[in-house]
C-alpha positions in Angstrom: 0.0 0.0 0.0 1.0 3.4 -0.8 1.9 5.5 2.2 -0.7 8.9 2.0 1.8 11.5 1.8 3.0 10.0 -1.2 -0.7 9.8 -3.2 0.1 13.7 -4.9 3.4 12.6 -6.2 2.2 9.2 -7.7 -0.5 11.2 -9.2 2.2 13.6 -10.5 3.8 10.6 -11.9 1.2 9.1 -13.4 -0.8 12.3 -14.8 2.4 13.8 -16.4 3.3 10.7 -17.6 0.0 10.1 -19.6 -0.3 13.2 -20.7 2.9 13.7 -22.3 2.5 10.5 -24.2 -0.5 11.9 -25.5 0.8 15.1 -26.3 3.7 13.6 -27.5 2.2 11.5 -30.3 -0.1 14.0 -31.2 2.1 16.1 -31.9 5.2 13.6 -33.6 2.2 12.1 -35.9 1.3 15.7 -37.1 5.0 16.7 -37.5 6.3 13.5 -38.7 3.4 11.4 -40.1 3.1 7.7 -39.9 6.1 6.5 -41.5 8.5 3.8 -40.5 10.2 3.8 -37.2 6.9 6.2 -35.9 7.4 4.6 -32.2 11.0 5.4 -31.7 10.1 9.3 -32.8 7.5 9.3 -30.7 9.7 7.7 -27.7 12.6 10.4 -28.8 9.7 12.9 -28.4 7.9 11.8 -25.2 11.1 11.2 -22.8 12.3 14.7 -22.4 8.7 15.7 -22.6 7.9 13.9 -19.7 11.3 15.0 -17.8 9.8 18.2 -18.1 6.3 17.8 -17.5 6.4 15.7 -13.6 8.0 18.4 -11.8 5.9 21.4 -13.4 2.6 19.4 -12.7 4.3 19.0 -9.1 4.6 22.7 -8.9 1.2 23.9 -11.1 -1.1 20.9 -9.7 -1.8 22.6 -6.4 -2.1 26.1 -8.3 -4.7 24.8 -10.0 -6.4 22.9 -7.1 -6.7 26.6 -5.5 -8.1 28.4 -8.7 -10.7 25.5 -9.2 -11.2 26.0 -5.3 -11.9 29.6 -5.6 -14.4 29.0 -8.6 -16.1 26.2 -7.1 -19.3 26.6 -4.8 -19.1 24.7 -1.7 -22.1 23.0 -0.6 -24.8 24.1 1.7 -23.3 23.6 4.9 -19.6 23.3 3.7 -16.8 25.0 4.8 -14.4 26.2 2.4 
């Protein structure tokens, strides 16, 4: 079992790593096309992609946790 304090980074981890990907081939099929060898562009393309991408959504996740916060409406009888 995962230890709690831990839960925000494997989320980290697993959100920037899925996105990338996505992003990633999106974007190596647009700028490439499917041709031979596709995977290994796309692999070139999503590695330092997702290098990048952990530690900002680290950093930006709990930015954007505060601005959904803020535009949110809590619940009659919630606390902020």
């Amino acid at each position: 079992m995962i230890p709690a304090r831990l839960i925000p980074i494997i989320f980290g981890l697993v959100l920037s790593c899925l996105m990338s990907l996505l992003v990633s081939g999106v974007s190596a099929l647009r700028s490439a096309g499917l041709v031979d060898g596709f995977f290994g562009v796309w692999m070139g393309a999503w590695l330092p992609s997702w290098i990048i991408a952990f530690p900002v959504v680290l950093v930006v996740a709990p930015l954007a946790r505060r601005i959904v916060s803020n535009l949110a409406k809590p619940a009659e009888g919630q606390k902020r």
